[in-house]
C-alpha positions as CSV (number, residue, x, y, z in Angstrom):
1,X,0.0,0.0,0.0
2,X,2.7,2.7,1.1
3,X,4.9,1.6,-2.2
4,X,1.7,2.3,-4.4
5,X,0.8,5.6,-2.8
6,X,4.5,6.6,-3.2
7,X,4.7,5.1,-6.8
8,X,7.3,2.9,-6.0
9,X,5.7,-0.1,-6.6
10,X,5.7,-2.3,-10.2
11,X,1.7,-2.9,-9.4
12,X,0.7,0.8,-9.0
13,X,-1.1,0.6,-12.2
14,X,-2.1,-3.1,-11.9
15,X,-5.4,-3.0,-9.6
16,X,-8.2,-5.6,-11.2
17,X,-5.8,-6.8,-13.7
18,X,-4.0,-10.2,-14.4
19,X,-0.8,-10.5,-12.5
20,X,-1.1,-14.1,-12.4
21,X,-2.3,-16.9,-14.0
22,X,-5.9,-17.6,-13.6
23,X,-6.7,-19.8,-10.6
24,X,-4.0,-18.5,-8.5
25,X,-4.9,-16.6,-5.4
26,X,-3.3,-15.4,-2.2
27,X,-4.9,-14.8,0.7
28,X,-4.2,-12.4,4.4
29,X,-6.2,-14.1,6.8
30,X,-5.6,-12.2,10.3
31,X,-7.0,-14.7,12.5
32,X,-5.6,-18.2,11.1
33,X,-5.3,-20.5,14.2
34,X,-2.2,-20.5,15.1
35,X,-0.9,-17.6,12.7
36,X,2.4,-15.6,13.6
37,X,0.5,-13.0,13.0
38,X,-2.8,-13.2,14.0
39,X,-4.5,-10.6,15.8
40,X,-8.2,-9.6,16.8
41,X,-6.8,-5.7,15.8
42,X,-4.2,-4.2,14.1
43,X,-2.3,-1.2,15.0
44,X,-4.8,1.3,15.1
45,X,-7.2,-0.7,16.6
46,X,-9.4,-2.1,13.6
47,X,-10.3,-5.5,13.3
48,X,-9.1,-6.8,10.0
49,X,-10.9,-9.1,7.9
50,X,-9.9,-11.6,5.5
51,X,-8.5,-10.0,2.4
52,X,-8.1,-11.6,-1.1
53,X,-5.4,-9.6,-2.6
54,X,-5.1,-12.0,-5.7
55,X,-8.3,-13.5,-6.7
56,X,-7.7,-16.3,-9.4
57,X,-4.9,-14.2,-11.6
58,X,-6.7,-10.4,-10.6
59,X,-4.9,-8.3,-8.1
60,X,-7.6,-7.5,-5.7
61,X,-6.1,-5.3,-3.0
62,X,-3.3,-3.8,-1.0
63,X,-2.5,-3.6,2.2
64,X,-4.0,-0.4,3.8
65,X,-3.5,0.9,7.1
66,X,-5.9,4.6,7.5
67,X,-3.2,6.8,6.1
68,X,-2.0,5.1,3.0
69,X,-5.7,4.2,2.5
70,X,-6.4,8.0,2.8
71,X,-3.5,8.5,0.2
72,X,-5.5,6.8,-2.3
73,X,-9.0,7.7,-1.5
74,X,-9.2,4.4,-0.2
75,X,-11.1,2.6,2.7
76,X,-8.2,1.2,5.4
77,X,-8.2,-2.8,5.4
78,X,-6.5,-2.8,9.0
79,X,-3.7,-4.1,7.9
80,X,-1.6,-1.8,10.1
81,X,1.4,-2.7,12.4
82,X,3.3,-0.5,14.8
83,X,7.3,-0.9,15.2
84,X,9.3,0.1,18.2
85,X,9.5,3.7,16.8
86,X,7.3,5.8,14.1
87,X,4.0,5.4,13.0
88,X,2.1,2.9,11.8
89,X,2.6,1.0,8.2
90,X,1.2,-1.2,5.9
91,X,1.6,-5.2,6.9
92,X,0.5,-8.7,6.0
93,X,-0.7,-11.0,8.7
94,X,-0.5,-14.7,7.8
95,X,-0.3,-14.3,4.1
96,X,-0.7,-17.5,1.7
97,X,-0.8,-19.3,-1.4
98,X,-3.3,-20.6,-1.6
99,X,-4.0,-24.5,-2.6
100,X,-4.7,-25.2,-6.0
101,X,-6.1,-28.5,-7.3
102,X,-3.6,-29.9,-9.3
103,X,-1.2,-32.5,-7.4
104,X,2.5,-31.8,-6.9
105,X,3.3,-34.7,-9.1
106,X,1.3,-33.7,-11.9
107,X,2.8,-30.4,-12.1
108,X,6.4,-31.7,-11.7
109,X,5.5,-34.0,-15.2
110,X,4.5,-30.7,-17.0
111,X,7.4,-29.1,-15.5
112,X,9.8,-31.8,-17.0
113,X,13.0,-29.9,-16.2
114,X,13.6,-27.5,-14.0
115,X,14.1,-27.0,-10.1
116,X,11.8,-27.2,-7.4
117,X,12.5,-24.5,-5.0
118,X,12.5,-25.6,-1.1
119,X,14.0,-22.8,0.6
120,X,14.8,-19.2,0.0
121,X,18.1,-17.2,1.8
122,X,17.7,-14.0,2.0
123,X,16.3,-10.8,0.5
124,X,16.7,-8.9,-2.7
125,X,13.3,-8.0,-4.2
126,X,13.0,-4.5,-6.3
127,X,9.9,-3.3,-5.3
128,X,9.9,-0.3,-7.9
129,X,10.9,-3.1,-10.4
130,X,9.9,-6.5,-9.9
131,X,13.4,-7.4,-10.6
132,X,14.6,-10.2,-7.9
133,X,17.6,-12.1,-6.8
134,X,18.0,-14.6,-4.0
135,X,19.9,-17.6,-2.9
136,X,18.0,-21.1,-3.2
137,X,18.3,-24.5,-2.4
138,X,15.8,-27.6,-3.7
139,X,15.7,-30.2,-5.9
140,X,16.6,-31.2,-9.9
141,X,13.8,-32.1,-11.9
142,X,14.6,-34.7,-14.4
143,X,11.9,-35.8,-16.7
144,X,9.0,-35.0,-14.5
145,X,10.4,-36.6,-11.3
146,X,12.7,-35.2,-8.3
147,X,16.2,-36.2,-9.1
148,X,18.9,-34.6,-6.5
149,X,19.5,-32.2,-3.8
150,X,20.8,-28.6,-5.3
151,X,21.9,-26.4,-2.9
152,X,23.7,-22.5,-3.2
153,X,22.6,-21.8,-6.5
154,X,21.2,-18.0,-7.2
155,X,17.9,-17.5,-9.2
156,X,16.9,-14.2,-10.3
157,X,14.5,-12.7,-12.6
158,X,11.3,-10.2,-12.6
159,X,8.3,-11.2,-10.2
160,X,5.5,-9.8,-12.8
161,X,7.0,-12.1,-15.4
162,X,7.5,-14.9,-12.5
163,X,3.5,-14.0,-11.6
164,X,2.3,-14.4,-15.1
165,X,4.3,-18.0,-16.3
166,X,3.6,-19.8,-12.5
């Protein structure tokens, strides 16, 4: 939400457009049982709700406290969380992917080759850009089935592309 209102973000211009592929969603639900982040109220003392950001492919939402909603003539989603110092901001709660209906090994057949990511280290997302590079470790995927263990390789690329092709 802050990014947009600044025009920092790649989605600025995306709202109720395909980001993704259809059937893809992803979710903030504030009071998931036993969330990291689950709360009856968020920073200024709103009750959140659950929020579809993504719904099948369509960016939805941001994440709006009251003053980046105000920003862009928005209504706040209480998504705001306080810090140790300055004022409230924009945050997820317990965001997700979530579950599609295709099984894991009927994707990793379409995939044929490739590598299926298990872990992510560290940060380095553009979020003017899109543009992203991070550490990874996971597996090979040799004709449609997990092969070996890959571990301190880099990937890097451009999430709205990423969005589109998952």
């Amino acid at each position: 939400g802050s990014a947009i209102a600044r025009g920092a973000s790649f989605l600025r211009d995306a709202m109720h457009t395909q980001i993704r592929t259809a059937g893809l969603s992803v979710i903030d639900e504030p009071h998931r049982t036993r969330g990291l982040r689950s709360a009856a109220f968020d920073g200024e003392g709103l009750s959140p709700e659950t929020l579809n950001l993504v719904q099948d492919g369509v960016l939805q939402s941001w994440l709006l406290d009251s003053t980046t909603a105000r920003q862009l003539e928005l209504e706040s989603n209480a998504r705001a969380a306080r810090g140790v110092g300055g004022p409230p901001s924009p945050s997820a709660t317990n965001l997700y992917l979530a579950a599609g209906t295709q099984a894991v090994a009927s994707i990793l057949r379409d995939v044929g080759e490739g590598f299926f990511v298990t872990e992510l280290i560290g940060m380095g997302v553009n979020g003017a850009t899109g543009d992203y590079s991070r550490g990874a470790s996971g597996f090979r995927i040799e004709n449609g089935e997990l092969t070996y263990a890959v571990s301190e390789v880099t990937i890097a690329g451009n999430l709205k592309d990423m969005f589109r092709h998952m």
